[in-house]
N, C-alpha and C positions, 0 to 999 in steps of 0.2 A: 960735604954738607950732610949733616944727619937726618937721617928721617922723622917726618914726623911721626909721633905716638897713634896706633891706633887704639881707638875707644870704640868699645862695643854695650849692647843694651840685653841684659836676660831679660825671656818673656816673662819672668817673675818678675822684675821692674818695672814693667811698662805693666802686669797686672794689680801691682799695687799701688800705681801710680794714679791708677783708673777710680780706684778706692776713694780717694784725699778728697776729702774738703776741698770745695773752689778755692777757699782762703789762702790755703795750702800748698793749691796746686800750681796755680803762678810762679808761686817763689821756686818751686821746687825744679820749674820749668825752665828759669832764668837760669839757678844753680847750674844746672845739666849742660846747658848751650855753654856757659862760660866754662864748663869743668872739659867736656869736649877741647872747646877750642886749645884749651892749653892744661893737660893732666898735671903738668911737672912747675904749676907756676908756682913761686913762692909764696903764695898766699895763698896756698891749699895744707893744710895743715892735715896730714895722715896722721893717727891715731892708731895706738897697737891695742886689740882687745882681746882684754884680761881672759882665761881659758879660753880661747876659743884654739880648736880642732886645725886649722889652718893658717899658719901665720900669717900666710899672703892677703889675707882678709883684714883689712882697714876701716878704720871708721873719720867721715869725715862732713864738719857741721853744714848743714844748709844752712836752717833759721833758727834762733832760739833751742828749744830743745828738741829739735827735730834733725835725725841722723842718716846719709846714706850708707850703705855700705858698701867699700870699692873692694876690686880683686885688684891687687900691684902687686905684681911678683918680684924679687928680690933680682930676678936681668931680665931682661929683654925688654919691647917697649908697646905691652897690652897693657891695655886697662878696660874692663868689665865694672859697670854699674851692676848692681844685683840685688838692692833692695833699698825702698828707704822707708822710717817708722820716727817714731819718738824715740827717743836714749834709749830709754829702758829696754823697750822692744825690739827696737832693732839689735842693741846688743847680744838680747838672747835667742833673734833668728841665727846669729852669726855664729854663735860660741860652736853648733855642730855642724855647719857646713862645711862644705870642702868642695875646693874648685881643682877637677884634676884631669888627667889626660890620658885617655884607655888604651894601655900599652898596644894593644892587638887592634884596633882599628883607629886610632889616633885622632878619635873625635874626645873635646872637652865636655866634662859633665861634672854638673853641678849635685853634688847625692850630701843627703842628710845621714851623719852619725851618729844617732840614737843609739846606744847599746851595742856599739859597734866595735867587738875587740879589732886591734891591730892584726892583719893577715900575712901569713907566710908569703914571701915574693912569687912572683907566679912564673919562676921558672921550675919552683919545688908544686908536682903535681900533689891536689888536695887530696887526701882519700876519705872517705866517706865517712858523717861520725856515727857514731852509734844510735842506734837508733830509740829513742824515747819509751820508757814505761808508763804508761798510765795504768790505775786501777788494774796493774798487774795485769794488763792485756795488750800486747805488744802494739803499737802505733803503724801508723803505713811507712810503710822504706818511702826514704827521698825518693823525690819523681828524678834528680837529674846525678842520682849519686854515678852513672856511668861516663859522666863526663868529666875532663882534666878542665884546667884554670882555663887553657886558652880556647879552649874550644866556648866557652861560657863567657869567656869576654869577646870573642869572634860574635857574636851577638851582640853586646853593645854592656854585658854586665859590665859593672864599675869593679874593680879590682879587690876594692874597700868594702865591698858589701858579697863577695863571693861567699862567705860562710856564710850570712843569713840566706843565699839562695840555695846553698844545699841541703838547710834544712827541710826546706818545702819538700812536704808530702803531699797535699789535694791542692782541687783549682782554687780552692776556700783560701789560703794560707799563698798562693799566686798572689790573687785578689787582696788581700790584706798589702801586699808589700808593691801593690801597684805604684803607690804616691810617691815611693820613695827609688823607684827605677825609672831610667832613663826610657823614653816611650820603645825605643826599636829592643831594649832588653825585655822587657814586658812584652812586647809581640813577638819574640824571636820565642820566647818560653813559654808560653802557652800554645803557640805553634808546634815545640818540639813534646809537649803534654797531649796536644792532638794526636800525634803520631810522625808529624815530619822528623826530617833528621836535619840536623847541625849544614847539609852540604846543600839541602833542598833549599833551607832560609837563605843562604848566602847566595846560591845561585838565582835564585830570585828577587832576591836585594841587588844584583847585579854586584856585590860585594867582594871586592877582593882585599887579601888578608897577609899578602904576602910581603906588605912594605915594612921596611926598617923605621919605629916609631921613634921620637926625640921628647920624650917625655915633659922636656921643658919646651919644648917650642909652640906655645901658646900663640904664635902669629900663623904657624902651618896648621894647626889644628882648628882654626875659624875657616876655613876652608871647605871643613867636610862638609859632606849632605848633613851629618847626624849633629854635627856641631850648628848650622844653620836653621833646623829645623828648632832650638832653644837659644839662640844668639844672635844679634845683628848688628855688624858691626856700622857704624854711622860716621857722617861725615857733615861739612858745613851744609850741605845743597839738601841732604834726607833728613839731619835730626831733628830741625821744627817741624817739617810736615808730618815728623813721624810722634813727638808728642804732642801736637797741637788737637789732631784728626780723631776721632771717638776709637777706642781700643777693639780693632777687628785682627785678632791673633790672625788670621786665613791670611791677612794682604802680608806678612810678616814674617811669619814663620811657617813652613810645610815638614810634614813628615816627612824624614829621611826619606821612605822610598818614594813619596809622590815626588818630591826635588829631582830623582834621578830620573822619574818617568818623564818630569815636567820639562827640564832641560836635555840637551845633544841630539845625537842626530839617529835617527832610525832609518833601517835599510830597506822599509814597506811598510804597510799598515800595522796600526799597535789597536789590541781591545784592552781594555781596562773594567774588570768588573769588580764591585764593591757594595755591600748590603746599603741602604739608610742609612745617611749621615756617617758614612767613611770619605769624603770628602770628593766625591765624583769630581763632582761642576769646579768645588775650588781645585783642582788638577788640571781641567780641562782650562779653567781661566787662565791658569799658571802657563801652560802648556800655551796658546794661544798668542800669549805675551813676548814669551819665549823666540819661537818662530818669527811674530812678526818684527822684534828687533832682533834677530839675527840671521836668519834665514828667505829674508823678502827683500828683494827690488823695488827702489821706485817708482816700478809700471808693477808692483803685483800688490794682493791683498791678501790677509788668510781669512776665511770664511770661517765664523761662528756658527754653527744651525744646531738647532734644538727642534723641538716637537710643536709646541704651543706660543702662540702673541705672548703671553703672561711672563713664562720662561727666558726669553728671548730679551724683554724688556727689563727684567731683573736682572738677567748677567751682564745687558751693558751699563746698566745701572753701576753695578760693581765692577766692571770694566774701568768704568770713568774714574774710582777712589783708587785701582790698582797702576793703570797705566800714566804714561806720558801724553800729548797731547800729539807728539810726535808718532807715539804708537800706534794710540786710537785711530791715526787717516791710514794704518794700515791695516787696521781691522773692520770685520764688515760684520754686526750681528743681527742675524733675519733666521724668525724658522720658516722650516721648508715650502711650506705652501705659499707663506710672503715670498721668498724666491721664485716657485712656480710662477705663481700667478705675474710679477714681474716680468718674468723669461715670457709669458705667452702674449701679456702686451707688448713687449717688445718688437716680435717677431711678427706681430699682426694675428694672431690666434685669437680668433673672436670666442672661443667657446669659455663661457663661466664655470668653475668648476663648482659640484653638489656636494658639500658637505655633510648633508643631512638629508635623507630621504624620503622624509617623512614631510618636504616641504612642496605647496602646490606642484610645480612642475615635475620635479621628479617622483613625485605620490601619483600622479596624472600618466606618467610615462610608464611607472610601474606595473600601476593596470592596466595601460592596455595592451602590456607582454603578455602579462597573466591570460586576459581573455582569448591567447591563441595557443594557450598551452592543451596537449591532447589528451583530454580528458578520462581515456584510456586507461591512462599512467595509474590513475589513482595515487597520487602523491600528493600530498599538502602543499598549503601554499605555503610553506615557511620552509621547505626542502626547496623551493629554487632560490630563495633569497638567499638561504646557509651556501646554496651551490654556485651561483655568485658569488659570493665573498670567496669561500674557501675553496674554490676551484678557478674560476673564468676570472677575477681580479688578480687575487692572489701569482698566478702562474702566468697572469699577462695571457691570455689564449684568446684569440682574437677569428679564427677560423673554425669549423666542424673536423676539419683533419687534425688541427691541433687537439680540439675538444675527446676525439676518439681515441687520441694517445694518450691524455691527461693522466697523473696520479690522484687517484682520490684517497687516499688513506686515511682511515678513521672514520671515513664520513657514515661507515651504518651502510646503507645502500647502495647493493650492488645492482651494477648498470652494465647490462649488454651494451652491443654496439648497435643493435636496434634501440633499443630504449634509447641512447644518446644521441642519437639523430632525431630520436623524438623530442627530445627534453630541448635540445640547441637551438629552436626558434623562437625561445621566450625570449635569450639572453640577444641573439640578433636584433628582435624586433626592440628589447627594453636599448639600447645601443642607438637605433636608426631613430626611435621616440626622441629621446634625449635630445641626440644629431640636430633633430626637425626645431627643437627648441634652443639651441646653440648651449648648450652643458654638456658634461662630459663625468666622468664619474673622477674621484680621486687618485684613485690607481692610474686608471686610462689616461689622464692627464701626465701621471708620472712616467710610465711609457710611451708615448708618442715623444714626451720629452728628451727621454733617455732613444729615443730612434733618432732623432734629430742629431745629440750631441755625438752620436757615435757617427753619423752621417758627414757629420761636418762639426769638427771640436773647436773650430775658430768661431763658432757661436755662444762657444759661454767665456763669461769674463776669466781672466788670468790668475790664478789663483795659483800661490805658494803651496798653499794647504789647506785642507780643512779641516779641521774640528767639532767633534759632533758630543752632543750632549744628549741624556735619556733614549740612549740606544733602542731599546728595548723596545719601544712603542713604535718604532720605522717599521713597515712592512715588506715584503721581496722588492715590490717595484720601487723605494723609495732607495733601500741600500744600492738596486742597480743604479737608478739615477745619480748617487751620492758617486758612485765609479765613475761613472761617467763624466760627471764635472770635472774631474783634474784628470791628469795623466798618470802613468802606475810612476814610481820612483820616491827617491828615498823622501820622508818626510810627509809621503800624500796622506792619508785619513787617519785620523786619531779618534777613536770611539772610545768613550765611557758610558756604563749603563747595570742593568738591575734587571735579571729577568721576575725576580720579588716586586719588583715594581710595574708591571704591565699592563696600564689599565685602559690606554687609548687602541693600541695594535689589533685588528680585529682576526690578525693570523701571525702566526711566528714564520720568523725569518732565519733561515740560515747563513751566516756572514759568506760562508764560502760557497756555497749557491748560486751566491748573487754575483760571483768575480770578484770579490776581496778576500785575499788570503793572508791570515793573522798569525799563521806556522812561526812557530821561535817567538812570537812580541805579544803574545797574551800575560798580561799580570793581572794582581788582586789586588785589592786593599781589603785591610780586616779589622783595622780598629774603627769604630764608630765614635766620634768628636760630639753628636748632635745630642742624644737621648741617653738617658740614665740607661745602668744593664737592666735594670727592672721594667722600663717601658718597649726596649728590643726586647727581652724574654717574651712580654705577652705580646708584640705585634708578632714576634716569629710564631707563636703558639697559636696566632689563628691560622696559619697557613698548612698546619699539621695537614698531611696527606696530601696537597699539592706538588705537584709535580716541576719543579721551574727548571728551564734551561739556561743554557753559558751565555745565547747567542749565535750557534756557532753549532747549531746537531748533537751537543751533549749535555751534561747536565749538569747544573750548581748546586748547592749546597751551604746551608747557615747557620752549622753547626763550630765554625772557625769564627766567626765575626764576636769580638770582647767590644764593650764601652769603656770608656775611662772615667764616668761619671759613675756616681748611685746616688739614689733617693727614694719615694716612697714607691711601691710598687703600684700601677693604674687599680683605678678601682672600677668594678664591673655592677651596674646597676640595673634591675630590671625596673618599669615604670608601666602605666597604662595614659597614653595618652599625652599629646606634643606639652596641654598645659603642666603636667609631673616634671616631664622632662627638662620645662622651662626651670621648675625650680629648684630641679636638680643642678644644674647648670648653676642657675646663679651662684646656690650654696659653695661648689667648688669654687666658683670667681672668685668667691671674699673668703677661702680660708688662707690663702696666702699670705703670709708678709708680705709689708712693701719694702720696694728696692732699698737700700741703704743710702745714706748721705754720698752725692758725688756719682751715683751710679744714674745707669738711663733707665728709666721707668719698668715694671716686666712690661711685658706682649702677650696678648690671651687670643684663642681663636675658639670659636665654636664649628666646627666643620659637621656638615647634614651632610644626607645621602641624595639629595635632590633640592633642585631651588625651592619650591613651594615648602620642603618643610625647611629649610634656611630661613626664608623670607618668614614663615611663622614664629618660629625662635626669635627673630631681630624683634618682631612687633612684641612677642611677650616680654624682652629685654629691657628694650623699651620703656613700657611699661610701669615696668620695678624702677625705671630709673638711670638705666644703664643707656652708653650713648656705645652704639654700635657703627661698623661703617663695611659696606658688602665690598668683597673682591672679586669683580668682574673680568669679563674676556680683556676688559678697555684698560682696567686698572687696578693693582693691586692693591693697596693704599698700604704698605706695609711701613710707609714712612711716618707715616700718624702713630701718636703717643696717648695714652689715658684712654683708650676706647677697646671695644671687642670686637674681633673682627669677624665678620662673618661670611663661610664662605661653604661649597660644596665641595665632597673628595678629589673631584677632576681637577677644580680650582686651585685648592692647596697642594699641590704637587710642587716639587721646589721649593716652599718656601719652610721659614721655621718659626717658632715662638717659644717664649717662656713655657706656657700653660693652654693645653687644649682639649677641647671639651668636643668627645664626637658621639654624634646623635645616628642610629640606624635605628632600620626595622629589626626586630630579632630573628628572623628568617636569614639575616646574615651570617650569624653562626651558628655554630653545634651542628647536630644531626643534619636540621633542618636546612644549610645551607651546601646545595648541590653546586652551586656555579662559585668556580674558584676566581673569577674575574671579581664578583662582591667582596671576598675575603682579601683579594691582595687591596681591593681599594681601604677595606678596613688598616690592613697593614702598612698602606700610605697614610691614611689621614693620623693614626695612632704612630707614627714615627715622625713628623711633624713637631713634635713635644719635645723641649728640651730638658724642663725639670719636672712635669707633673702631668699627670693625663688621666680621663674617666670617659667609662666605655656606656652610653646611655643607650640602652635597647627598648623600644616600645613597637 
C-alpha cells in the first residue's frame, strides 16, 4: 500500500494567507484542507506556468480568479503550498522562484531569481570575479572572495545565488540581499564579515556537513532544522488549527539554531544568550515543550520560572496557543518568588518576604539598625544599604566570620577587620528587626530555601527540568536556589537571558559561582525577529560605554546582533514639560497607517520612567481622546485592540508592540547619565518596538 502524499505549508503562505480579505479567506481555507487531504485527486487541475524559473512550480485554482501556487515535483510524493494571490500576481511571484535543495547541508530553500545567471555546478570551485571600477576608483574586494562553493553553501547559501554573494563587498550590499537569502545564510555571512571562520558557525550551529545529499529527495529534506524553520509539513489533526488561529510565525516555525537548541538531549546545564528580540522566551517556550513531551514521567513536571507575575503570566498565556492540553499538566509556569513564597507556606515558614524596603515594617526595621551603627565610622547612611545588598545579601554571609572573609570588590571602601566588626551590628540587628516582625529579606528568603533543599531534596516537587527565562535579573542566591531545586544530570537547567537587559538584579551573578556549570553548552542567538535594525542601532547606542556581562564572569558584546526588518530610524525629541510631551506622543500615534484589510489592528505603548509620569500621560491621552488601558503588576492587557497601552520600563519587559512612544527625563542620556541601570532600562523599553519608536526627553 502506498503512502500517503505528504503536504507541507511555507511561511510565505500562511504570511499571505494572513493578508486576504475575510471573503477570501474562507474559501481559501476550505481549498487548503481539501487540497491536503488528497494532493493527487482528480479534480485538482495543476497548471504549467508560462516562463517561470522552476518547472516544479504549478499553478492551481481555488476561486474565480484567484490562484495557489503548488511545488509538485516531477517523482516523489511532496507537495508544498507556497503562495496564493489573484492570476495575475500570483503568476508573476512564481515566474522567479525556485524551490530547491542545498547540496551541502540538504535543507530545502525557497530563493528568488532576479537577475540570476545560471551557476557553474558546485563541484567546479568559483574564483573570484573581478572586482568592479567605479569613477576609476577601484571598489572594495568581496568580503567572501576566499571562500570555495561549498564552504558557502555549508552556511546555508542557495547554490543559485552563489555569484550574487561573491559579489558582496560591505555590510550595505549583505544588507540589501538579506530578503532574498535563506535566514541561517544571512547569519552564517555576516558572522563570517564579523571575523568568525566558516568552522566557528558550524560548530556552533552544531552543524554537520558531512552527509551524502539526494538533491531530489524533498521528503528527507523537510526533516532539517533549516528546512523547518520556513516549512511545516501538515497533516489532518494540525492543518485547521494551524489556519484557522491568528498568524504567530514563533508557534510554527523556529530558526535553524533555536530548533537545535530547543529539541534533544543535553549532558548539564545549557545558557543561551541573545540581544532583544532574538527570540530568548520563544526558545525557552520551545525548549520547555520539548522536555515536557519527551523527556517527563507522569509523576514529574518541567518548571517554567521567569523573573516577574507579568512574565510568567504571558508565557503561559502563549504556552496555552503552543501546547497540548496533554502537555500543559506537565508544565508548571510561576516566577520565582510565586514558587518561594509557596515552598515557605508549605513547609509552615511563617516569615513574609520584603520586597520593597521602603514599606512600614521594613522602613521601621531599617532604622533601628541604623541607630546602633558606630558613629565613629563616619560613613553615610547609604554605605550600609549598598553594603547590604552587595555584600551581606548578595554572598549569603550570615555571621561576623563570614563578614571578615567577605569579597568586597569595587565597593570604594576599604574596611580593616576592625572597622568590620564595627560595621556588622547594623546588618545583625536590621536581620533580628525584621525576625521580631516575621519578614525576611529576598535573598534570605532565597537561602534558607536553598539550605533546606540541600538539607533534605525530598522537599521540593519532582521536576524533570527547569527552564528559566530573563536570566540576567536572578541574583547569586536565586541561581543557588534554582540548583538546588533539581538534581545535576542531563537535561537540568536551561537558561536564556540578556545581560543588555538587566534592570531588576540589584547585583550580578556569576552562573558558575553559584554551582551551575555551562562549560561546552553556552550558545547565542544573533538575529533579532522583533525591531527594525534602525531601532536596535539606537537602543544599542544608548548603552555606549557600558559595560555588560555573559552571565557567567565575562563579557558580551552587540556588535554581532543584525535584524531582519528596517524602517524608519526612532526619533529623538527634546520637550519641556509632561504636557509637550503628551503631544508629542499623540502626533507619533496618528502618523501611522492603519493595518491593512484582513490584518489585526497595530499595538501602540507609551512606556514612562515611573508610574506618576505614566499615569500623567494616560490622563493627557485621554484627554485628546484617546482611550488608553495601564499594564499592571495584575495584568498586562496586551490582548485589547484600538487602545494605547500604558505602561512603565519595568512593566514592559517582555512584552512587544507595533509602535512605542518612551517618555524619560533627559538626565537619562548623554553625559549627564552616570547610572548604566537608567540607560539599559531605556534600551529595554526602546526595543519593545517593532516597526516605529520616538525617544521623548523632558
Amino acid at each position: 500500500m502506498s503512502l500517503k502524499p505528504k503536504v507541507a505549508l511555507s511561511s510565505e503562505f500562511l504570511a499571505q494567507l494572513a493578508k486576504l480579505p475575510s471573503s477570501i479567506h474562507t474559501k481559501v481555507l476550505k481549498w487548503a484542507i481539501g487540497f491536503q487531504t488528497n494532493p493527487t485527486s482528480s479534480g485538482t487541475n495543476y497548471e504549467n506556468i508560462k516562463d517561470a524559473r522552476d518547472p516544479n512550480l504549478k499553478s492551481v485554482r481555488v476561486d474565480g480568479d484567484w490562484r495557489g501556487i503548488v511545488f509538485k515535483p516531477s517523482s516523489g510524493d511532496v507537495y508544498v503550498l507556497l503562495y496564493v494571490g489573484p492570476h495575475d500576481e500570483a503568476y508573476r511571484w512564481a515566474e522567479n522562484r525556485k524551490l530547491t535543495i542545498n547540496p551541502v547541508t540538504g535543507a530545502m530553500q525557497l530563493i528568488t531569481l532576479e537577475h540570476v545567471k545560471e551557476h557553474a555546478p558546485a563541484s567546479e570551485v568559483t574564483q573570484p570575479a573581478e572586482p568592479a571600477l567605479t569613477s576609476a576608483v577601484q571598489a572594495a574586494p568581496p568580503l567572501f572572495t576566499a571562500l570555495d562553493d561549498r564552504e558557502l553553501m555549508s552556511l546555508g547559501v542557495p547554490q543559485e545565488l552563489l555569484g550574487p554573494v561573491r559579489s558582496i563587498a560591505s555590510d550595505t550590499e549583505l544588507d540589501a540581499m538579506q530578503d532574498r537569502l535563506p535566514v541561517e545564510a544571512y547569519e552564517g555571512l555576516f558572522l563570517l564579515a564579523a571575523g568568525d571562520t566558516v568552522s566557528q558557525v558550524l560548530t556552533a550551529r552544531e552543524s554537520r556537513i558531512d552527509k551524502v545529499v539526494d538533491t531530489e529527495d524533498f521528503a528527507t529534506a523537510l526533516n532539517t532544522p533549516e528546512s523547518q524553520s520556513r516549512f511545516v509539513v501538515v497533516d489532518d489533526e494540525n492543518l485547521a488549527a494551524i489556519l484557522n488561529a491568528p498568524l504567530v510565525q514563533w508557534r510554527i516555525f523556529l530558526h535553524p539554531s533555536q530548533r537545535k537548541l530547543a529539541e534533544g538531549d543535553r549532558s548539564g546545564p545549557v545558557r543561551v544568550l541573545g540581544g532583544a528580540g532574538t527570540g530568548k522566551t520563544v526558545l525557552a517556550m520551545h525548549r520547555a515543550k520539548w522536555l515536557a513531551e519527551n523527556r517527563s514521567s507522569d509523576a514529574q513536571k518541567v518548571l517554567f520560572t521567569t523573573f516577574t507575575r507579568n512574565l510568567a503570566t504571558d508565557i503561559e498565556q502563549n504556552l496555552r496557543t503552543l501546547c497540548s492540553a496533554a502537555t500543559l499538566e506537565k508544565l508548571e509556569i510561576r516566577n520565582l518568588d510565586a514558587w518561594v513564597h509557596g515552598f515557605m507556606r508549605s513547609n509552615k515558614l511563617e516569615h513574609r518576604i520584603v520586597y520593597e524596603r521602603q514599606q512600614d515594617g521594613p522602613r521601621q526595621a531599617w532604622e533601628a539598625a541604623l541607630a546602633v551603627k558606630d558613629s565613629s565610622l563616619d560613613l553615610p547612611e547609604n554605605f550600609y544599604e549598598q553594603e547590604l545588598e552587595k555584600v551581606i545579601l548578595a554572598q549569603g554571609i550570615t555571621t561576623l566570620d563570614e563578614y571578615r572573609k567577605a569579597r568586597r570588590t569595587g565597593r570604594g571602601v576599604l574596611l580593616s577587620r576592625a572597622k568590620r566588626d564595627a560595621v556588622w551590628p547594623v546588618f545583625d540587628e536590621y536581620r533580628g528587626q525584621l525576625a521580631s516582625r516575621k519578614l525576611k529579606e529576598v535573598d534570605d528568603a532565597y537561602r534558607e530555601v536553598t539550605s533546606m533543599l540541600d538539607a533534605d531534596n525530598s522537599l521540593a516537587p519532582t521536576y524533570s527540568a527547569i527552564v528559566v527565562d530573563e536570566t540576567q535579573d536572578f541574583g547569586p542566591q536565586a541561581l543557588r536556589l534554582l540548583r538546588a531545586m533539581i538534581s545535576e544530570g542531563p537535561n537540568d537547567l536551561f537558561f536564556v537571558g540578556d545581560g543588555h537587559q538587566r534592570i531588576y538584579s540589584r547585583h550580578r551573578a556569576a552562573m558558575s559561582k553559584c554551582g551551575i556549570d555551562i562549560r561546552g553548552r553556552s550558545r547565542k542567538l544573533y538575529i533579532n525577529y522583533r525591531t527594525t535594525d534602525e531601532i536596535r542601532r539606537k537602543a544599542v547606542a544608548l548603552l555606549e560605554g557600558v559595560e555588560v556581562d555573559d552571565l557567567d564572569d565575562g563579557q558580551d558584546e552587540s556588535g554581532r546582533y543584525r535584524s531582519l526588518t528596517h524602517g524608519p530610524a526612532p526619533v529623538e525629541v527634546q520637550v519641556v514639560g509632561m504636557e509637550e510631551a503628551g503631544e508629542k506622543v499623540r502626533e507619533f500615534l496618528h502618523q501611522w497607517p492603519k493595518a491593512e484589510d484582513g490584518q489585526s489592528p497595530h499595538s501602540y505603548c507609551v512606556v514612562a520612567s515611573s508610574e506618576k509620569s505614566r499615569d500623567t500621560l494616560a490622563l493627557l491621552l485621554q484627554k485628546a481622546g484617546e482611550r488608553t488601558v495601564t499594564i499592571t503588576a495584575q495584568s498586562n492587557h496586551t490582548e485589547e485592540q484600538d487602545v494605547v497601552h500604558m505602561a512603565t520600563m519595568h512593566r514592559a519587559k517582555g512584552l512587544e508592540f507595533d509602535y512605542v512612544a518612551v517618555v524619560a527625563p533627559g538626565s537619562y542620556v548623554g553625559e549627564q547619565s552616570e547610572d548604566s541601570n537608567r540607560r539599559q532600562l531605556l534600551y529595554v523599553a526602546l526595543t519593545r518596538a517593532k516597526r516605529g519608536a520616538i525617544l521623548v526627553l523632558c
